[in-house]
C-alpha positions in Angstrom: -6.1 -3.8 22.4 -2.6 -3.7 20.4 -2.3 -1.8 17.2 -0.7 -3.4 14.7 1.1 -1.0 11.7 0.9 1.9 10.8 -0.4 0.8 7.4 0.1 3.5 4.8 -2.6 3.0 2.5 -2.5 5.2 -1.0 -5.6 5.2 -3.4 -7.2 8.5 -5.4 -10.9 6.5 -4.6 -12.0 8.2 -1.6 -14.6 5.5 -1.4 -12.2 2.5 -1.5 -9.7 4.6 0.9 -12.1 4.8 3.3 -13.5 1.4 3.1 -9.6 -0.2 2.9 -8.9 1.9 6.3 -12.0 1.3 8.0 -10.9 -2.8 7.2 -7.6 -2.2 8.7 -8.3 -0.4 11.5 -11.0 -2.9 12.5 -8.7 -5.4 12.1 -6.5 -3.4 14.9 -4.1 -2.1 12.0 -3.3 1.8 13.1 -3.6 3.8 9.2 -2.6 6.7 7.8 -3.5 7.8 4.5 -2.3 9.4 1.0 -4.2 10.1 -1.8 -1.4 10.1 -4.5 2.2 9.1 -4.3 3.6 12.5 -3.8 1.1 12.7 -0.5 2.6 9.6 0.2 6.4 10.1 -0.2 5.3 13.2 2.7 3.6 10.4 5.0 6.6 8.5 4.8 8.9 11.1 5.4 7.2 12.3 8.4 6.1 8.5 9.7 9.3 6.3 9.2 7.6 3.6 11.9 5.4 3.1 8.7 5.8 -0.6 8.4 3.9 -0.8 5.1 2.0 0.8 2.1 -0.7 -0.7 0.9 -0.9 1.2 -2.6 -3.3 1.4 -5.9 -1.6 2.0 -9.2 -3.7 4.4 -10.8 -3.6 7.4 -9.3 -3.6 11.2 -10.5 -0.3 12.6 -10.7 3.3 12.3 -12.4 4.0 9.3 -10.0 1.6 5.8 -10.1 2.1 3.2 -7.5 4.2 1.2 -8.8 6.6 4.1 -9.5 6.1 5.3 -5.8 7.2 1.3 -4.8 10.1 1.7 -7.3 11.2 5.3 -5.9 11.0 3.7 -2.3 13.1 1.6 -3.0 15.6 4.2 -5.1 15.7 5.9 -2.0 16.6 3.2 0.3 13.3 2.8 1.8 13.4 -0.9 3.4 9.4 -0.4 4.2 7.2 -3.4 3.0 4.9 -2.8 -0.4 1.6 -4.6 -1.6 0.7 -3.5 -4.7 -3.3 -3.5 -5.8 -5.3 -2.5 -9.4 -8.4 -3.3 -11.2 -6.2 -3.6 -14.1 -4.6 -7.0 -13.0 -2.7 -8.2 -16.4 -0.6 -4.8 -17.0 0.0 -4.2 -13.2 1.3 -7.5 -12.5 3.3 -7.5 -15.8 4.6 -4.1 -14.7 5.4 -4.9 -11.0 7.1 -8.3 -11.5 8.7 -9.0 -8.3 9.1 -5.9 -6.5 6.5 -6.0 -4.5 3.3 -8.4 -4.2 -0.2 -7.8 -6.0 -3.6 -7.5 -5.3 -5.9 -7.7 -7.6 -9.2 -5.3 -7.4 -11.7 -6.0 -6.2 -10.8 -7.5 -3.3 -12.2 -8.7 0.0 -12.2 -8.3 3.3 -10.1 -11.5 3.9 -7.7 -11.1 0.9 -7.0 -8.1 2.2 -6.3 -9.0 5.8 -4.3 -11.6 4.0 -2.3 -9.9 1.7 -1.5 -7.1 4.4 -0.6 -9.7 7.2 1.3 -12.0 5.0 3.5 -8.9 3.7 3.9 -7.9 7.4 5.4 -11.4 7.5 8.2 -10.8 5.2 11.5 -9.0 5.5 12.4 -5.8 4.4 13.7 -5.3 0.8 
């Protein structure tokens, strides 16, 4: 079977990261994993085929997700972003348009969804 990725997903909820891989990979998406944005800014660095990151805002740190998203972009990072919190108002209201949201909790399909119609999109 194809893979399909490599989905960088980022989230301090060892739980949720393992559950939001386990959906991926299932779904044939190849993952790699960060637990905080630094972590991630490494994955990246050493993974450019990276084709998105799938990251929580609220993570430990000097860096949240939607500065990691904003730094990406800083840098010149084209790679596709789907942002996702619990706290749905404040994130959205924070993110605006620089990458799309997913509100937590979220299912297996609006995951899939979110991920695949993301994959869909051109690079910043």
């Amino acid at each position: 079977m194809a893979t399909k990725g490599p989905v960088l997903v980022v989230e301090d909820d060892r739980n949720v990261l393992d559950i939001t891989s386990f959906v991926l990979e299932t779904a044939g998406y190849d993952v790699l994993t960060a637990m905080n944005a630094r972590e991630a800014l490494v994955e990246l660095g050493l993974h450019r085929e990276i084709l998105l990151v799938l990251t929580d805002v609220n993570m430990p740190g000097d860096m949240d997700g939607i500065e990691l998203v904003r730094e990406l972009r800083r840098l010149g990072n084209p790679v596709r972003c789907v942002v996702v919190s619990g706290d749905a108002f404040h994130a959205a209201d924070r993110l605006g348009d620089l990458a799309p949201f997913l509100p937590k909790p979220y299912d297996r399909r609006s995951l899939l969804k979110a991920v695949e119609d993301a994959m869909r999109t051109t690079h910043h």
